[in-house]
OpenMM code with the backbone's topology and positions (N, CA, C; nanometers):
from openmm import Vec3, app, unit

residues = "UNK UNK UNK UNK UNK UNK UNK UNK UNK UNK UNK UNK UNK UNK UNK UNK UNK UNK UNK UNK UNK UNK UNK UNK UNK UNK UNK UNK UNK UNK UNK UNK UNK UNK UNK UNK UNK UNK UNK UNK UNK UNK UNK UNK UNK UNK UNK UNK UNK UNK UNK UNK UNK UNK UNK UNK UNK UNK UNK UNK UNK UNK UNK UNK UNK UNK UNK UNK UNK UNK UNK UNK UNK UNK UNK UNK UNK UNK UNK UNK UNK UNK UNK UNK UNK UNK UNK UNK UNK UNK UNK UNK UNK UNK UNK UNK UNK UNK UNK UNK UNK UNK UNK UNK UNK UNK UNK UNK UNK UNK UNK UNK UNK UNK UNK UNK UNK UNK UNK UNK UNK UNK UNK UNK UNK UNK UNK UNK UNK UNK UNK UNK UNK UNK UNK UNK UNK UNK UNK UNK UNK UNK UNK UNK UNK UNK UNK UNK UNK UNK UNK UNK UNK UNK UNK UNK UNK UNK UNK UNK UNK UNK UNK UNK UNK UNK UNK UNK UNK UNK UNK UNK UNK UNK UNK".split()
positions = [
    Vec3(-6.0064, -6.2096, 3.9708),
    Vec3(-5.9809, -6.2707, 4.0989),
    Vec3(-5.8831, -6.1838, 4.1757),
    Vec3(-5.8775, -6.1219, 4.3302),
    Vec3(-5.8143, -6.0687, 4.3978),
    Vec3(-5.7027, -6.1733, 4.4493),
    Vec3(-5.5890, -6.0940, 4.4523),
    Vec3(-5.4904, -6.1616, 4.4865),
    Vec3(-5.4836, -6.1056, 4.6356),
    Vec3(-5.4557, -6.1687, 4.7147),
    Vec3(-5.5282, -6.1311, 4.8539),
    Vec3(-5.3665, -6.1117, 4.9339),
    Vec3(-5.2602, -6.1937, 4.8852),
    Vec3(-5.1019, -6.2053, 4.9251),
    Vec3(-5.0735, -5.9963, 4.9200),
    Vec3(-5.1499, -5.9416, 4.8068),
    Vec3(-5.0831, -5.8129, 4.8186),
    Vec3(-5.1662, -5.7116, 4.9176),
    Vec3(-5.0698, -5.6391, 4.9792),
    Vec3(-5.1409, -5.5354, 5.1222),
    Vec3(-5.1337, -5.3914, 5.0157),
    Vec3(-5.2163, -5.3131, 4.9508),
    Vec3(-5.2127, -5.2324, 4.9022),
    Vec3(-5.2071, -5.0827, 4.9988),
    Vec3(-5.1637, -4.9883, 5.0197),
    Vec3(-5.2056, -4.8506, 5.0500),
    Vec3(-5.2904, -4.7726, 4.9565),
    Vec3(-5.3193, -4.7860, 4.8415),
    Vec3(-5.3825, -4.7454, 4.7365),
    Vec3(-5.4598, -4.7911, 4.6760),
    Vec3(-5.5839, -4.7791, 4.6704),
    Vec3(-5.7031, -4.8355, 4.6419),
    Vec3(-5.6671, -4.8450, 4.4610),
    Vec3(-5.6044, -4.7337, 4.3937),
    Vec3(-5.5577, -4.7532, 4.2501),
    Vec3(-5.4705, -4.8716, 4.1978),
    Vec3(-5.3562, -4.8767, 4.3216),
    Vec3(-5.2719, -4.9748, 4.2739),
    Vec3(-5.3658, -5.1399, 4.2481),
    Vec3(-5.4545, -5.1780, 4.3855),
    Vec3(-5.4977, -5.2328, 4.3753),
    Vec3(-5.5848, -5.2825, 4.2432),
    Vec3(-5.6348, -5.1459, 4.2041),
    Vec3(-5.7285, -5.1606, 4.1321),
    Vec3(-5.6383, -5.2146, 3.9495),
    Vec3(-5.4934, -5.1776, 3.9403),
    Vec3(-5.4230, -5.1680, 3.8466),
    Vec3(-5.4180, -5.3291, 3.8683),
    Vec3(-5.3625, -5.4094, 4.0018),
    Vec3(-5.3651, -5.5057, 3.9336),
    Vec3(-5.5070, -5.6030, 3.9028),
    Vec3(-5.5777, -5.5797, 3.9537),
    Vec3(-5.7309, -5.6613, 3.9268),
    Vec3(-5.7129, -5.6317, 3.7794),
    Vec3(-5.7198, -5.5823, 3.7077),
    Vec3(-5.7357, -5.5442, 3.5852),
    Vec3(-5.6339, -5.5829, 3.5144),
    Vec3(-5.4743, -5.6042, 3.5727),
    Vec3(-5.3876, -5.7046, 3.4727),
    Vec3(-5.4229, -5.8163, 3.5117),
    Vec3(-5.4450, -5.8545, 3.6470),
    Vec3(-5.5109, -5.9876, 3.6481),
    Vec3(-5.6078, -6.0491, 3.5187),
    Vec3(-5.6974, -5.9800, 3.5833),
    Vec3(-5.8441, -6.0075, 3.4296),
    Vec3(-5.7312, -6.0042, 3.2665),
    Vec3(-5.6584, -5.9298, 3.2609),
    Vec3(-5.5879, -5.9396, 3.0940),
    Vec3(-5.5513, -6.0680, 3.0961),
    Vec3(-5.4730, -6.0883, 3.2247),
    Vec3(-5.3976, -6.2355, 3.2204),
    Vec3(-5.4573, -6.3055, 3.2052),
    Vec3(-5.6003, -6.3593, 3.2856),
    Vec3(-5.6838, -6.4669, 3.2222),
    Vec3(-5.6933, -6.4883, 3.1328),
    Vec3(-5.7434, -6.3857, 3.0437),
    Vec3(-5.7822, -6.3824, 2.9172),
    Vec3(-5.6929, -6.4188, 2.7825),
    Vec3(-5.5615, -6.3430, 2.8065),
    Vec3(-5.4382, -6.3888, 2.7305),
    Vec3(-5.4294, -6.5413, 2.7988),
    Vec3(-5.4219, -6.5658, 2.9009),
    Vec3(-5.4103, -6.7657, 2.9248),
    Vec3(-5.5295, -6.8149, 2.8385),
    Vec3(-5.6261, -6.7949, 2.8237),
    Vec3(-5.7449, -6.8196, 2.7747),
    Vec3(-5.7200, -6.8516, 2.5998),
    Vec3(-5.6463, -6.7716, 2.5401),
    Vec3(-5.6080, -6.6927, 2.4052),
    Vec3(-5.4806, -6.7960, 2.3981),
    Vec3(-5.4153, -6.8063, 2.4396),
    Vec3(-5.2662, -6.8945, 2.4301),
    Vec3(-5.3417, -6.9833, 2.4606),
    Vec3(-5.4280, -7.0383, 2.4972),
    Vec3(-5.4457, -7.1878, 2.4743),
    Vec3(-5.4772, -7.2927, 2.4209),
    Vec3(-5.6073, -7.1426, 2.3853),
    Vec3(-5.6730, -7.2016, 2.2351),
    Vec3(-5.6244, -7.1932, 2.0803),
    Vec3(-5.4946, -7.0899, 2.1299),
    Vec3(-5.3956, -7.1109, 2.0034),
    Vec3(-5.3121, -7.2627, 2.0171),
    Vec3(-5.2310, -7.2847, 2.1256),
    Vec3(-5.1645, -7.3804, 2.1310),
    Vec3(-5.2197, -7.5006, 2.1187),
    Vec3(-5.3456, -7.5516, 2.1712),
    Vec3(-5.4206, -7.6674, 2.1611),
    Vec3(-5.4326, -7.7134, 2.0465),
    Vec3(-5.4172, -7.5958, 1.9057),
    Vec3(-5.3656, -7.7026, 1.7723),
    Vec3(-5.2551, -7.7654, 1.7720),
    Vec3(-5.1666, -7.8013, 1.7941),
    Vec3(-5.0655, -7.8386, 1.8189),
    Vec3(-5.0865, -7.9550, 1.9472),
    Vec3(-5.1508, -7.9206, 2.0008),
    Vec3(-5.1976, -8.0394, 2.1188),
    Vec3(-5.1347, -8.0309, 2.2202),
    Vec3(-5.1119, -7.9237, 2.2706),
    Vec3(-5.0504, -7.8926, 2.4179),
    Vec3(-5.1652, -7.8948, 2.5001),
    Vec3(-5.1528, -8.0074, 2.5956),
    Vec3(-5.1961, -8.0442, 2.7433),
    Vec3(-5.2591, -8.1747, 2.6410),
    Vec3(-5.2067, -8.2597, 2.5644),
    Vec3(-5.2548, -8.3909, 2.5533),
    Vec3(-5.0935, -8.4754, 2.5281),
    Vec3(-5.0492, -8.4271, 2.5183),
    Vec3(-4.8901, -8.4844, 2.5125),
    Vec3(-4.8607, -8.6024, 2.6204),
    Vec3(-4.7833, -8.7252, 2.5706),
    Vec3(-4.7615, -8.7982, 2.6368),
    Vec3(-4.6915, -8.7476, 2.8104),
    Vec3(-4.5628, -8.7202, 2.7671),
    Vec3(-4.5034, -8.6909, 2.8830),
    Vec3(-4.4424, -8.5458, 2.7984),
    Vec3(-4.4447, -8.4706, 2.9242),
    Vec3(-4.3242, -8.3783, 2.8988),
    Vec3(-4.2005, -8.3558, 3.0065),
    Vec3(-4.1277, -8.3018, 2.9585),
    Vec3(-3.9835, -8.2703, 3.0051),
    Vec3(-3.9199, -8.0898, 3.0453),
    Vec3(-3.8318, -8.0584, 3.1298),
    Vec3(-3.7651, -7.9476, 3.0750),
    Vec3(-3.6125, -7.9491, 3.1328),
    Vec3(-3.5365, -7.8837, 3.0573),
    Vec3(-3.3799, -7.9529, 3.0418),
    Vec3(-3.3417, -7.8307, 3.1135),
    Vec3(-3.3118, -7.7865, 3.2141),
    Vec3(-3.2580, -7.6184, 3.2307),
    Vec3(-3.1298, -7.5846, 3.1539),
    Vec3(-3.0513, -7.7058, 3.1497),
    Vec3(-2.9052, -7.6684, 3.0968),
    Vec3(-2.9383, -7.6198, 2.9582),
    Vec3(-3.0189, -7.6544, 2.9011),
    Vec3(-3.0455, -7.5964, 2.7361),
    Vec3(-3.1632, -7.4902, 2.7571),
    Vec3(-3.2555, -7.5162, 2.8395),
    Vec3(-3.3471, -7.3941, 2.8805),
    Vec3(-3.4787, -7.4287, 2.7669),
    Vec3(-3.4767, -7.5894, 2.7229),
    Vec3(-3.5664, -7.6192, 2.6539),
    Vec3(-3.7160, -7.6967, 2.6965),
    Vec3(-3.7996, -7.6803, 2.7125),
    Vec3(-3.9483, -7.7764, 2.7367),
    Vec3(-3.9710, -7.8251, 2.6174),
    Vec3(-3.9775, -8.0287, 2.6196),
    Vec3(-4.0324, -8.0762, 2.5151),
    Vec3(-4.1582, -8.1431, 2.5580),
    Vec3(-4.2320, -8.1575, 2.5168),
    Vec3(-4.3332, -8.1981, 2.4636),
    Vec3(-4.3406, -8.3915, 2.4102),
    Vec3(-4.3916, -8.5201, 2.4403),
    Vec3(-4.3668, -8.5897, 2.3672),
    Vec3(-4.5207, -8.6950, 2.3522),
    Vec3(-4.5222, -8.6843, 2.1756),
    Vec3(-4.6676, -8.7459, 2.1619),
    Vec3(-4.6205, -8.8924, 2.0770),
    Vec3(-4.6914, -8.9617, 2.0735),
    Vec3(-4.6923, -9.0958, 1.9946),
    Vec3(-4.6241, -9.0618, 1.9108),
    Vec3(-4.6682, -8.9480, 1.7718),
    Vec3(-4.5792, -8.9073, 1.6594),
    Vec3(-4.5636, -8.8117, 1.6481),
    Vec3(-4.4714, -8.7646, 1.6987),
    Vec3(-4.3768, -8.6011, 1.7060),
    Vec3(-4.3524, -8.5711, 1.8365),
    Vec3(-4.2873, -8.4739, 1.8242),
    Vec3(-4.2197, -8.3980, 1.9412),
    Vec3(-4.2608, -8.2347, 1.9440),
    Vec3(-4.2762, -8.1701, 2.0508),
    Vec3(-4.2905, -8.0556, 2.0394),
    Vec3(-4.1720, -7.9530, 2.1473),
    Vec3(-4.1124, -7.8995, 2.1043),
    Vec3(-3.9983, -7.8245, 2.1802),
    Vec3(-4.0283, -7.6320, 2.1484),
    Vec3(-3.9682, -7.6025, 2.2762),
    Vec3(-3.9835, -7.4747, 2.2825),
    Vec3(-3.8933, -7.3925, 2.3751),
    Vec3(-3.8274, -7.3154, 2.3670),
    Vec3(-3.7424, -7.2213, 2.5004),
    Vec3(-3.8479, -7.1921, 2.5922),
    Vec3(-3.7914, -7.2160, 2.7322),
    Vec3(-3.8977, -7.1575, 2.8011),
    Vec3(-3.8079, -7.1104, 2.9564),
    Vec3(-3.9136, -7.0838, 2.9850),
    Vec3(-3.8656, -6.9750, 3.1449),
    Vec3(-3.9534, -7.0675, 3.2524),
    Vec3(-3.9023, -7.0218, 3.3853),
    Vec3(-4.0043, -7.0870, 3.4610),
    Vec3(-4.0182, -7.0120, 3.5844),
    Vec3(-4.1535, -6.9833, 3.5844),
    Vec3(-4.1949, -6.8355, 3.6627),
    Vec3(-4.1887, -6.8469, 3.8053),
    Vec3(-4.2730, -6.9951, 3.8619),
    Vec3(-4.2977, -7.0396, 4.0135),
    Vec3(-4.3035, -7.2260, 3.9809),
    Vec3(-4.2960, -7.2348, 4.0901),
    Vec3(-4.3750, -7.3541, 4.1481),
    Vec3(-4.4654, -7.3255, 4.2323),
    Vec3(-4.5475, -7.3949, 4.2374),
    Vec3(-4.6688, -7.3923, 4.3399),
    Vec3(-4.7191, -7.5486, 4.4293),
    Vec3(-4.6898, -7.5452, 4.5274),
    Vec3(-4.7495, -7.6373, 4.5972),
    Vec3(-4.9080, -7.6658, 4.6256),
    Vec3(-4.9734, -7.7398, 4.5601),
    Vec3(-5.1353, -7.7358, 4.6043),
    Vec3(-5.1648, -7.7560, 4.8038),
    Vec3(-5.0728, -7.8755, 4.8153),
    Vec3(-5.0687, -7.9336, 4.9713),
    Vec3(-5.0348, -7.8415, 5.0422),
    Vec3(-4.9001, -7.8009, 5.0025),
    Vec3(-4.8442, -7.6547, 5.1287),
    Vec3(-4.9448, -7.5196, 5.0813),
    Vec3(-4.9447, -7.5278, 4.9915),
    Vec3(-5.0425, -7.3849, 4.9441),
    Vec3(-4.9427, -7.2775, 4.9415),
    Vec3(-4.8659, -7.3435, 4.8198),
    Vec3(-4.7536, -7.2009, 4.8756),
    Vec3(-4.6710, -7.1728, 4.7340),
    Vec3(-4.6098, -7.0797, 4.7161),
    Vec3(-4.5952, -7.0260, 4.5601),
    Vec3(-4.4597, -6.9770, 4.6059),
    Vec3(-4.3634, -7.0419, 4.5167),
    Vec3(-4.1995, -7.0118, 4.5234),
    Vec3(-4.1788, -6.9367, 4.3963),
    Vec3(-4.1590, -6.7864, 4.4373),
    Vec3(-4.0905, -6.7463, 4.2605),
    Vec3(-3.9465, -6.8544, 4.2085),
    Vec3(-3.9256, -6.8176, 4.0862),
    Vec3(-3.8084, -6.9130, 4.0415),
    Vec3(-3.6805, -6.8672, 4.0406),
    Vec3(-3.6549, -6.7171, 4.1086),
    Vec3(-3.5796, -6.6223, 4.1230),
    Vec3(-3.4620, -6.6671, 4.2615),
    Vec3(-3.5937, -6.7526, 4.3292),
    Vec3(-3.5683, -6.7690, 4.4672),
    Vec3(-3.5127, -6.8968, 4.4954),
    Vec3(-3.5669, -6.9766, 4.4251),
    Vec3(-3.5368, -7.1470, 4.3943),
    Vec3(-3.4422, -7.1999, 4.3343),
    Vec3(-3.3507, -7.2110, 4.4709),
    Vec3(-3.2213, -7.2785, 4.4171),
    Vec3(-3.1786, -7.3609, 4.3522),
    Vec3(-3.2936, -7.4509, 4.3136),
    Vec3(-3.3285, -7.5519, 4.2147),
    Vec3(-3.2885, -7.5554, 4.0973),
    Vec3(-3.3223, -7.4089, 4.0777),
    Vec3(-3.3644, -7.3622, 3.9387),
    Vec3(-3.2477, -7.2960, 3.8926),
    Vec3(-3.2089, -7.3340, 3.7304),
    Vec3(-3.1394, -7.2215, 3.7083),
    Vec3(-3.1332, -7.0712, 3.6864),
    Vec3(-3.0354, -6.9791, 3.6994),
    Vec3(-3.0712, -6.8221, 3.7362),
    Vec3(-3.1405, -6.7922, 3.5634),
    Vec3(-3.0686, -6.8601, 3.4693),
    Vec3(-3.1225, -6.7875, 3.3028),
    Vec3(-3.2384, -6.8669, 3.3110),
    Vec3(-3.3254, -6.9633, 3.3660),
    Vec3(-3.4738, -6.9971, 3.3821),
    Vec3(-3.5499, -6.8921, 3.4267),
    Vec3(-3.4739, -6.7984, 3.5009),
    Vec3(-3.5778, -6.7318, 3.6003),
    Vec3(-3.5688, -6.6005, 3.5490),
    Vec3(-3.5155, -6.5535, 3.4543),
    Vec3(-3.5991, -6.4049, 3.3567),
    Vec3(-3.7139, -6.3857, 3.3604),
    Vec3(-3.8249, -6.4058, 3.2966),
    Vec3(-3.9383, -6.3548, 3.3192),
    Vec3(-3.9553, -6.3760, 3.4680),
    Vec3(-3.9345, -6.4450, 3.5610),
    Vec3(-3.9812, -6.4281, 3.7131),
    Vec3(-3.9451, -6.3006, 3.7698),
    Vec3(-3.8272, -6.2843, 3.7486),
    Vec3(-3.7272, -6.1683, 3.7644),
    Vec3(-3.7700, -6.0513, 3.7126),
    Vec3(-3.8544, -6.0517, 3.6000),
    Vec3(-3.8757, -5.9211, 3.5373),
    Vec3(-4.0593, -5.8905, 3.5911),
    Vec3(-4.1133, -6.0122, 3.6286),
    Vec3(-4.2332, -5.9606, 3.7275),
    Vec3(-4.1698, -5.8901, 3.8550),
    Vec3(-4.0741, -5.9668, 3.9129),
    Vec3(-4.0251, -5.9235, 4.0505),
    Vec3(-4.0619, -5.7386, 4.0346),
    Vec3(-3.9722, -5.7141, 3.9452),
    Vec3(-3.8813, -5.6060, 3.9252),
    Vec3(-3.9898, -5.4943, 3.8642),
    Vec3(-4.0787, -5.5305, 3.8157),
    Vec3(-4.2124, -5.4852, 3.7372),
    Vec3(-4.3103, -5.4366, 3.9358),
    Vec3(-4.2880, -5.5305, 3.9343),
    Vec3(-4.3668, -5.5293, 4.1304),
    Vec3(-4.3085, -5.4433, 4.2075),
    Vec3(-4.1846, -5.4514, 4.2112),
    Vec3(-4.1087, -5.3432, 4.2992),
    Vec3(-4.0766, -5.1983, 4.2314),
    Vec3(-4.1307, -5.1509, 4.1234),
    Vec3(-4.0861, -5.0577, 4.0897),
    Vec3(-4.2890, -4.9796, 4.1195),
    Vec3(-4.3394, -5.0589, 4.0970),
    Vec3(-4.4862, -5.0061, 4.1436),
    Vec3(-4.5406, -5.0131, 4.2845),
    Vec3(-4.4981, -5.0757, 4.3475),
    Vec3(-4.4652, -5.1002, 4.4917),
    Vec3(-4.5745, -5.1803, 4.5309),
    Vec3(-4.5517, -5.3173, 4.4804),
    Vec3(-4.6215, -5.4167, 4.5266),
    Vec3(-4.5388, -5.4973, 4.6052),
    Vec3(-4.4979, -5.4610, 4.7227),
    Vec3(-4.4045, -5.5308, 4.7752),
    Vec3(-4.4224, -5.6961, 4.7992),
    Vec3(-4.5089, -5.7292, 4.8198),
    Vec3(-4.5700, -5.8659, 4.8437),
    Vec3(-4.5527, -5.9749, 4.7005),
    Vec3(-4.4919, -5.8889, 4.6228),
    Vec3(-4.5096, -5.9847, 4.4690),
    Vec3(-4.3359, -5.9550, 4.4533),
    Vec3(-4.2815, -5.8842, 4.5546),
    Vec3(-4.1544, -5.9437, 4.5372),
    Vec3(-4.0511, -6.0180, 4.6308),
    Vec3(-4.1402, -6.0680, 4.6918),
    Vec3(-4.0745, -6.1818, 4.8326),
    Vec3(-4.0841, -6.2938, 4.7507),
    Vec3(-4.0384, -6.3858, 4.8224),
    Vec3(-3.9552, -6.5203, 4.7453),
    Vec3(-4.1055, -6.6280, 4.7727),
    Vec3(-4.1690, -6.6309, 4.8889),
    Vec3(-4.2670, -6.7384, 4.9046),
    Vec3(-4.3944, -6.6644, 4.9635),
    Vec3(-4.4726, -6.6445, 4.8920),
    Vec3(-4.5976, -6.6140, 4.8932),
    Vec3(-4.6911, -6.7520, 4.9599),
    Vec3(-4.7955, -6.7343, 5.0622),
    Vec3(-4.9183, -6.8518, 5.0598),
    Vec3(-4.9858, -6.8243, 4.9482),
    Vec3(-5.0721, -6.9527, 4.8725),
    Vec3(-5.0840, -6.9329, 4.7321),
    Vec3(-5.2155, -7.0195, 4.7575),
    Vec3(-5.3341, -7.0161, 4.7791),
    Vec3(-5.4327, -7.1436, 4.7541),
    Vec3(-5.4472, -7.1781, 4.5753),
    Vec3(-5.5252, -7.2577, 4.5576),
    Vec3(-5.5528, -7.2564, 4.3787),
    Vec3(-5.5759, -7.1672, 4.2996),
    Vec3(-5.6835, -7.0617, 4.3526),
    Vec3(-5.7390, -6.9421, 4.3348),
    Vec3(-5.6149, -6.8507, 4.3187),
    Vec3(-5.5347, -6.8300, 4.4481),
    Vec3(-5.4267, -6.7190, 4.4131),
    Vec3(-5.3429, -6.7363, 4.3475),
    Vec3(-5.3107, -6.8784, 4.3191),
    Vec3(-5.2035, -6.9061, 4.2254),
    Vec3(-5.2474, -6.8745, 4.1092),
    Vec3(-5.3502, -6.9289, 4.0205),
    Vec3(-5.3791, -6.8662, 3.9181),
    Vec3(-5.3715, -6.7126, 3.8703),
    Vec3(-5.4215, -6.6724, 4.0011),
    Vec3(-5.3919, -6.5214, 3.9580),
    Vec3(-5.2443, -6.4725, 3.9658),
    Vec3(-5.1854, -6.5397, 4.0318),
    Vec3(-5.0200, -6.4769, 4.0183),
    Vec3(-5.0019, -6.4909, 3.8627),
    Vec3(-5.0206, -6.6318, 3.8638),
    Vec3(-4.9886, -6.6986, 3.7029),
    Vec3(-5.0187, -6.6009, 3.5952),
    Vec3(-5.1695, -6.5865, 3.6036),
    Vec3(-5.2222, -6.4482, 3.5287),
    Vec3(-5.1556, -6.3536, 3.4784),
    Vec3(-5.0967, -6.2626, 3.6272),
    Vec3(-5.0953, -6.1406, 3.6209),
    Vec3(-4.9482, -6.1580, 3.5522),
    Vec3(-4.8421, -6.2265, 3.6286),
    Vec3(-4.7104, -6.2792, 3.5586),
    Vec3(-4.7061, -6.3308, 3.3930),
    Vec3(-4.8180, -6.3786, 3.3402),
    Vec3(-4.8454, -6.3807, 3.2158),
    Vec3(-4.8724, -6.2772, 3.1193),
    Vec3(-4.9033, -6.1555, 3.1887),
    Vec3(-4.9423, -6.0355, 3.1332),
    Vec3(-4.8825, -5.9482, 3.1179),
    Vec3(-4.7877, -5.9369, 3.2574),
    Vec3(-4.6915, -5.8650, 3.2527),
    Vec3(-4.5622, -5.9122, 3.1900),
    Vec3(-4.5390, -6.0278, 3.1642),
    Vec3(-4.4193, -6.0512, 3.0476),
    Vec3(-4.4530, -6.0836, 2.9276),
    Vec3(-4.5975, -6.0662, 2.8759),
    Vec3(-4.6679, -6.0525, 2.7884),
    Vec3(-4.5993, -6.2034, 2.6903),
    Vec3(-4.6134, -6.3276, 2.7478),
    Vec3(-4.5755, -6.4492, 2.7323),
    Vec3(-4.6135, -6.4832, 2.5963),
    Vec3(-4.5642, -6.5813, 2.5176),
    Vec3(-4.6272, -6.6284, 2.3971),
    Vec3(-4.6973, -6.8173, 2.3941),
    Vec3(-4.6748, -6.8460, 2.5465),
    Vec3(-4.7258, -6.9746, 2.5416),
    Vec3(-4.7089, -6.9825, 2.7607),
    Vec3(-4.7919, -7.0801, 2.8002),
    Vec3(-4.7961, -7.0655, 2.9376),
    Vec3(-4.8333, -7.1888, 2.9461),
    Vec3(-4.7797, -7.2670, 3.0295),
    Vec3(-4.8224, -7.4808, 3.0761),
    Vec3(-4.7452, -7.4270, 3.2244),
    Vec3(-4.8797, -7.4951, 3.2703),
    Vec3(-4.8915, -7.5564, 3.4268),
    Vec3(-4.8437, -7.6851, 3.3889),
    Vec3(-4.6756, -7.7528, 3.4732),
    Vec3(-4.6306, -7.8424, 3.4463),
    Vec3(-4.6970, -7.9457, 3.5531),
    Vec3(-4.7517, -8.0477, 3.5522),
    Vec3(-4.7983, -8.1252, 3.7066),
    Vec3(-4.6774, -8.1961, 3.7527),
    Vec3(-4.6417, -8.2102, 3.8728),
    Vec3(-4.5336, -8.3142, 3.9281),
    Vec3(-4.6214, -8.3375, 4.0431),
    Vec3(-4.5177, -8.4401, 4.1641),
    Vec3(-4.5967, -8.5172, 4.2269),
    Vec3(-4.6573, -8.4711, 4.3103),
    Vec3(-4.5357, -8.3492, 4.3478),
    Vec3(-4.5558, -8.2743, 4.5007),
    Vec3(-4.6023, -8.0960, 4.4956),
    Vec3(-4.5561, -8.0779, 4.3406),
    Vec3(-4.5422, -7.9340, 4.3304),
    Vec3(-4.5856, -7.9154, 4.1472),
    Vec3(-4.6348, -7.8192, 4.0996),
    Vec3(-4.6589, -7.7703, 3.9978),
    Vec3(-4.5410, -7.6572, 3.9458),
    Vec3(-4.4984, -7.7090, 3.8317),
    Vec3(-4.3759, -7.5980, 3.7909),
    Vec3(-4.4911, -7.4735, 3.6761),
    Vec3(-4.4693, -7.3301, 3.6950),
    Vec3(-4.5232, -7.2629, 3.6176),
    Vec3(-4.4193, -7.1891, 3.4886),
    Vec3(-4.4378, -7.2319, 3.4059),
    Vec3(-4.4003, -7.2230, 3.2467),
    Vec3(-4.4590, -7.1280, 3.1980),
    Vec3(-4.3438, -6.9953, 3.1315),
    Vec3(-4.3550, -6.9398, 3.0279),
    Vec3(-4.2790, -6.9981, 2.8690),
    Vec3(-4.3287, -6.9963, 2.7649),
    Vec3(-4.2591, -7.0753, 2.6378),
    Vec3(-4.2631, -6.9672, 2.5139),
    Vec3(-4.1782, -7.0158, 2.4311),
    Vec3(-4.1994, -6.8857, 2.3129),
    Vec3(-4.2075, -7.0186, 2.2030),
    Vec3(-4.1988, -6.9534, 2.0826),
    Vec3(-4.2436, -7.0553, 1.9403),
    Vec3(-4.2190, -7.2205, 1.9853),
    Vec3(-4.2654, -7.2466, 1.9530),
    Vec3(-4.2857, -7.4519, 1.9387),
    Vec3(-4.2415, -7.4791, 1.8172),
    Vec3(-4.1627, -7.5679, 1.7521),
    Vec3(-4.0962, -7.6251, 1.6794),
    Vec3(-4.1501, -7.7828, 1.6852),
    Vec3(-4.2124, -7.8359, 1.6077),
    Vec3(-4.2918, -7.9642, 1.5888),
    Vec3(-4.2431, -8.0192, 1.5103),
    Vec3(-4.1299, -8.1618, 1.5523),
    Vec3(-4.0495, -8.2894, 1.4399),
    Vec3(-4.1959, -8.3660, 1.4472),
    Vec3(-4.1884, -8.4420, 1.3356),
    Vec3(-4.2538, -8.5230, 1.3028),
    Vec3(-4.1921, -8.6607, 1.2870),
    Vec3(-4.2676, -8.7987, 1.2859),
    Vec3(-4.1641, -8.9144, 1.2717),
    Vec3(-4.0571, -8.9167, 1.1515),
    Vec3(-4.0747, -8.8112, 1.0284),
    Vec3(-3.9941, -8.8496, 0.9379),
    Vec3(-3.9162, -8.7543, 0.9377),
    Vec3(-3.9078, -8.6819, 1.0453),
    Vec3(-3.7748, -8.5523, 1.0779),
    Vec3(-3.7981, -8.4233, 1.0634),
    Vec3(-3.9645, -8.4121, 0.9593),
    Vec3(-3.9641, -8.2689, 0.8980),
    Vec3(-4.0176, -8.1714, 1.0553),
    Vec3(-3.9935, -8.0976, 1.0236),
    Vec3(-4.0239, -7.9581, 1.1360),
    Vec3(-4.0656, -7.8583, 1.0947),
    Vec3(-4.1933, -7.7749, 1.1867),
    Vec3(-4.2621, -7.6825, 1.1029),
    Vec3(-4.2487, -7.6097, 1.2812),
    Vec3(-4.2525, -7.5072, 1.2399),
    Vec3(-4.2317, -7.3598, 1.4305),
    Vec3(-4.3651, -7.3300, 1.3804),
    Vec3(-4.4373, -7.3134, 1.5334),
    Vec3(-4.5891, -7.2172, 1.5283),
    Vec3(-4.5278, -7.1222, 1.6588),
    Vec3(-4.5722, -6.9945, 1.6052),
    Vec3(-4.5136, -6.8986, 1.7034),
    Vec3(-4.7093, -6.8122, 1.6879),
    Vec3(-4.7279, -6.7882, 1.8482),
    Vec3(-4.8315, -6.6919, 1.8776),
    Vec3(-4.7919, -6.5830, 1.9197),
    Vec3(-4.9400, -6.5266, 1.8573),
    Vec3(-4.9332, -6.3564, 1.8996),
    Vec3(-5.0644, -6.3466, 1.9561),
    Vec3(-5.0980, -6.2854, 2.0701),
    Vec3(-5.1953, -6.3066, 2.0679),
    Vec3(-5.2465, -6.1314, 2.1860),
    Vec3(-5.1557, -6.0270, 2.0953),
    Vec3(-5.1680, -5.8755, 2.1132),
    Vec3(-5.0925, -5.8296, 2.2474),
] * unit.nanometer
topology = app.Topology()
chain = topology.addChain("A")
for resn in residues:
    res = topology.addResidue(resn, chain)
    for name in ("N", "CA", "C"):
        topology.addAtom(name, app.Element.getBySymbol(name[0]), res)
């Protein structure tokens, strides 16, 4: 999918990111079908705490917790994609991997992937998501839903209590 937010001079650069794009799918694709043992995206409710920098997870019986980062929000209604770099919301140690796409963008000179609010339809958001997945070469990725805005989640190993306390970590690799 073309990300249409970037104005290329170089038909290569362009072409560099279509092609981390496409990885990114594919690694989202790969992290999901790893994580879905564990049952990520059937979880009752989830949560994320910035002061601890933790996303839990909560099912009938167990819990699932993980460190995580948080790349963007995305508005479906406004159509519009806030890095987390930019979002005062957010805390600054949330926004590492956002920060290290930024910085990944501006050193290749995608200038457009390092401004703070991009227009984003469904289509382009995914592909930001993507390409930001690829390039911090993530070990877990959840589209959080809220009412007004979608928070975008990077996560590393999951740590799974069970009702009788025991805990087992699943950590992916997924190259």
């Amino acid at each position: 999918m073309r990300i249409d937010v970037v104005e290329e001079s170089d038909g290569g650069a362009g072409a560099e990111l279509e092609a981390l794009v496409a990885e990114g799918f594919e690694r989202i694709d790969r992290l999901a079908e790893a994580h879905v043992q564990w049952g990520l995206g059937t979880a009752d409710r989830w949560g994320l705490d910035q002061r601890t920098g933790l996303i839990t997870w909560t099912f009938p019986d167990r819990t699932a917790v993980a460190a995580a980062q948080i790349l963007a929000t995305w508005s479906p209604r406004g159509e519009s994609w806030m890095w987390s770099w930019a979002n005062g919301s957010i805390l600054p140690g949330l926004s590492r991997d956002a920060r290290a796409v930024r910085d990944w963008a501006g050193a290749r000179g995608h200038a457009a992937l390092t401004t703070p609010t991009l227009d984003a339809d469904a289509g382009a958001a995914a592909a930001l998501a993507a390409l930001a997945v690829r390039v911090t070469r993530a070990a877990g990725f959840y589209r959080g839903p809220g009412d007004r805005s979608h928070t975008i989640i990077t996560f590393g190993p999951v740590t799974l209590t069970g009702p009788d306390g025991a805990t087992s970590t699943r950590t992916v690799e997924v190259g």
